[in-house]
N, C-alpha and C positions, 0 to 999 in steps of 0.2 A: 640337440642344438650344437651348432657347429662354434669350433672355436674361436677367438678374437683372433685377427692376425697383426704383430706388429713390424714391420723392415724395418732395419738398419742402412741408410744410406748413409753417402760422401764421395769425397773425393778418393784418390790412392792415398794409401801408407796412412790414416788418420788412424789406424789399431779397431776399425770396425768387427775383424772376425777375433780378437781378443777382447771385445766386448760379451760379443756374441758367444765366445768361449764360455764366458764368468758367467752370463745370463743363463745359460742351460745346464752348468755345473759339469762339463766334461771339454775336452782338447776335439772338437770333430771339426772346425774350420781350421784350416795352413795358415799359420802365421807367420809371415815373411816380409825382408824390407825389400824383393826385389816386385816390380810392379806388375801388376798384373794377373799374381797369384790366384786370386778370385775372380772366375769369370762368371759363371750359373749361378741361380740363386740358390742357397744353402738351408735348407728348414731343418728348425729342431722344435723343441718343445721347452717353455720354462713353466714351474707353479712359483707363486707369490702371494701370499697370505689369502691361501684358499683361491684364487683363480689360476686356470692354464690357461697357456696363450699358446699358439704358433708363433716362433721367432724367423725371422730371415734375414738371412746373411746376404749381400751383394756385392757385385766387383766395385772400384772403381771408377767414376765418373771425373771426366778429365777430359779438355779442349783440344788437347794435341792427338793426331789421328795415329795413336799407338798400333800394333798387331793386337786384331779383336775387340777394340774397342768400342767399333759398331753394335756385336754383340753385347758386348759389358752392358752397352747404354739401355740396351733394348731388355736386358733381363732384369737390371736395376729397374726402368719405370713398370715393367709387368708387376713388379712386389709393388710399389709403390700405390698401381690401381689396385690388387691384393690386400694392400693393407687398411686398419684400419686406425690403425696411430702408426705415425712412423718418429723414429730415432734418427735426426741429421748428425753426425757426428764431425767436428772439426779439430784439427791439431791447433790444442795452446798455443806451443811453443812457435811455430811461425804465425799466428796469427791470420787474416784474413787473405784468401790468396783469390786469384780471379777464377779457378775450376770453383770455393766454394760459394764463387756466385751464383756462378752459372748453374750449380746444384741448388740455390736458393730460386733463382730463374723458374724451375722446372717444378719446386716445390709448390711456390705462389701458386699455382695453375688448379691444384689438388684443393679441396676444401676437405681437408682433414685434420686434426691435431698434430702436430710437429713440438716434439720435444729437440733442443737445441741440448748436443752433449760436446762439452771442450773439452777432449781427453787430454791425455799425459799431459794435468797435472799432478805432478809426484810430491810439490812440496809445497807448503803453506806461504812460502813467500812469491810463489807464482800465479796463485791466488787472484792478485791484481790483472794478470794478462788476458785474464775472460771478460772484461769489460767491453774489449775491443768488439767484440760479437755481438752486443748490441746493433751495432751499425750493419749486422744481416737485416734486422726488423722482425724478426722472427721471436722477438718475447725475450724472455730470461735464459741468459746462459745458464746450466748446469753442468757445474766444475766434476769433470771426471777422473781415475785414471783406473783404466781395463785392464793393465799390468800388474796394479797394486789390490785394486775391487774397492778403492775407494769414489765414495759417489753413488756407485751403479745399486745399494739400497734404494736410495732419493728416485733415480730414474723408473723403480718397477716401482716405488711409490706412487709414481706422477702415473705412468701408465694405469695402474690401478682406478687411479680416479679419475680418469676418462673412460674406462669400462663402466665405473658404478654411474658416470653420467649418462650415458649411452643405455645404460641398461635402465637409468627411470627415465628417461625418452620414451623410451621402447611401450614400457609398463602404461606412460599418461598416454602414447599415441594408440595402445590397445585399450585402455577405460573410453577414449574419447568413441572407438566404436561399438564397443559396449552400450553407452548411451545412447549413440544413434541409433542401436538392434531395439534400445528400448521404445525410444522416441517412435522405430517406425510401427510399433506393438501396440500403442498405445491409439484407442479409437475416443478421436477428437469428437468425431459428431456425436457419439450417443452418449459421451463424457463417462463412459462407464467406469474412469477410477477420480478418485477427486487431487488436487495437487500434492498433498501428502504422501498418499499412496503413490503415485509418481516419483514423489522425490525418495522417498523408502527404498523403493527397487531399484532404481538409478545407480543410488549410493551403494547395495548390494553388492549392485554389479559390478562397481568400482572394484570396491574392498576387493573380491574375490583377485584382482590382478596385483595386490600387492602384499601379501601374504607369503611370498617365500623368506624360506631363511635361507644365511649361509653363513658356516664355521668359518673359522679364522685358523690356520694353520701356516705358523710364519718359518720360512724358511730361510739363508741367508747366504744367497753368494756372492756378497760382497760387505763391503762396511759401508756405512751412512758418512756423509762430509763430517757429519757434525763429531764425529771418531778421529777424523784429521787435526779438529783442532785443540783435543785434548792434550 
């Protein structure tokens, strides 16, 4: 079984590949303030309390026709169809700019999960300047900073549980053809099993698709918000 994939998008300079650093637990994306640093998409690999994911990294997404920015755009929405949760990530500190519209613009389009991450924040009193990001529509700000690893617990929590959603999707939309294998097994005219017995094997069939286990093995490359306001 192939693994979940999740991209990091945004605009330039929002600390997307020092997120993507903390999230895989080593230094393999450039982190730089000059633009443009990231052009291709960048894959690593993170685990999080017993699941791995594929992680990606991506350039900048920005309205001004920079050098390569064609490309940038075009390798950013390949992860995007790629992915299967994606991380938008916006800077606190200037607050809502018009490129992360136009990355919300592009988002709307996907019907996928979109976690909303407001990096650098670094301190408790700025706390308050994630509110603004409601007004993307995009759900709940989740206050970050990928410099400090504070937050980015909370984000592979969320991610988590969009895999274990996704994964009993999966589980109901294989029982529901289970039933129908049953359903088409089953001979109506000669009534050769009575309702019970029907519903016996049905439910059988079910059970057999929800019988896995999985260990829990928590790992930690970052701290939880909730360590911020200690």
């Amino acid at each position: 079984m192939s693994k979940p994939i999740v991209a990091i998008v945004g605009r330039p300079n929002v600390g997307k590949s020092t997120i993507f650093n903390r999230m895989i637990g080593e230094r393999r994306a450039i982190v730089d303030d000059e633009l443009g640093i990231t052009r291709d998409r960048l894959y690593g690999t993170c685990e999080w309390l017993g699941h791995k994911f594929s992680l990606i990294d991506t350039g900048g997404i920005e309205i001004k026709n920079r050098p390569f920015q064609e490309q940038i755009r075009m390798q950013a929405e390949i992860a995007i169809n790629e992915a299967d949760v994606i991380v938008f990530v916006v800077d606190g500190k200037l607050g809502i700019t018009t490129d992360d519209r136009v990355v919300t613009g592009i988002l709307r389009k996907v019907n996928k999960p979109i976690i909303l991450a407001v990096n650098k924040i670094d301190e408790g009193s700025h706390m308050a300047d994630a509110h603004e990001f409601y007004g993307l529509g995009l759900g709940e700000p989740h206050i970050v900073s990928g410099a400090h690893g504070i937050g980015i617990g909370d984000i592979l929590n969320e991610i988590i549980q969009y895999f274990n959603t996704m994964i009993t999707e999966k589980k109901i939309q294989k029982s529901f053809m289970v039933v129908d294998e049953w359903v088409k097994d089953i001979d109506v005219e000669h009534n050769l099993w009575d309702d019970e017995a029907i519903f016996k094997n049905i439910h059988e069939g079910m059970a057999e698709n929800f019988d896995d286990e999985y260990s829990v093995v928590k790992k930690m490359p970052g701290r939880m918000l909730s360590d911020m306001m200690k």
